[in-house]
C-alpha positions in Angstrom: -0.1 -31.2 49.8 2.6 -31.3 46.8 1.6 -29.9 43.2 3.7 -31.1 40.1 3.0 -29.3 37.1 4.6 -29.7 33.5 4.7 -26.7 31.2 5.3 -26.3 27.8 5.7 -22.4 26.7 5.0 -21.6 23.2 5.7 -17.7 23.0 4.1 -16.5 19.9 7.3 -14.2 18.7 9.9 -14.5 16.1 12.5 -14.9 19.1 11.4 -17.4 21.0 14.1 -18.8 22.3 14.9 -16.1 24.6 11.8 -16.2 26.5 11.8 -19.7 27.1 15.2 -19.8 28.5 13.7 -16.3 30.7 10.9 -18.1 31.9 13.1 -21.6 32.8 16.1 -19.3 34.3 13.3 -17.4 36.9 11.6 -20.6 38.0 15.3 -21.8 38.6 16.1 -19.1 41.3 13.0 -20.5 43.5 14.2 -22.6 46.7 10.7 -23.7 47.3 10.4 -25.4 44.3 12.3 -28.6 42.4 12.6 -27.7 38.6 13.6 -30.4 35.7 13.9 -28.9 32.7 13.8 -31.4 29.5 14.1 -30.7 25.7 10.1 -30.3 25.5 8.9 -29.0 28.9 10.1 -27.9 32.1 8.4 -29.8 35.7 7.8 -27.9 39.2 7.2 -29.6 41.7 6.7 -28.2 45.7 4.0 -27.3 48.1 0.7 -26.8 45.9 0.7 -23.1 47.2 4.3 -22.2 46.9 3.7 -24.0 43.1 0.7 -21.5 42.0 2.0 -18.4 43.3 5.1 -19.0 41.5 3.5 -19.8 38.2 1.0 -17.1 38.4 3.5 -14.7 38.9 5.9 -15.5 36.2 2.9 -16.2 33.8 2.2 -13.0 34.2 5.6 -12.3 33.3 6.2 -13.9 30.4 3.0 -12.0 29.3 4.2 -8.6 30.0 7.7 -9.5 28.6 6.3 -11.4 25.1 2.8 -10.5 24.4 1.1 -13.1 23.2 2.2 -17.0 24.6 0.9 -20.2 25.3 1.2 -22.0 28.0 0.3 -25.6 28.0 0.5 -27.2 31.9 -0.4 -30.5 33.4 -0.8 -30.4 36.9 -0.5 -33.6 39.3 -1.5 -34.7 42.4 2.3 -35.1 44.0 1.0 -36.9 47.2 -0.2 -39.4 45.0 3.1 -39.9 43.2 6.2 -42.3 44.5 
């Protein structure tokens, strides 16, 4: 089964910029995943598995790199998607 998910990261820091561009650049070096990266959010798509143990571990990340961010994701049904 595919997973798409769109995430829009919302570190709460003075410099957020930087940990955006972390978080996009780590998703990036994945082979097991398709990233498209737009002005507003950034969209994985890949096996649903291979797509939650990716974003679980560089939530968790982001966490431990910023503090305090949010995280708003949609997630899709890719199967269902042409």
């Amino acid at each position: 089964m595919k997973l798409v998910a769109e995430i829009s990261l919302y570190p709460l820091a003075e410099n957020y910029i930087g940990p955006i561009k972390d978080f996009i650049h780590r998703l990036n070096q994945y082979d097991t995943i398709d990233v498209i990266t737009t002005g507003t959010s950034t969209t994985v798509s890949g096996e649903y598995q291979h797509v939650w143990e990716i974003l679980g571990k560089e939530m968790q990340a982001t966490h431990q790199e910023v503090g305090q961010a949010v995280l708003v994701c949609k997630f899709l049904n890719g199967d269902c998607m042409d």
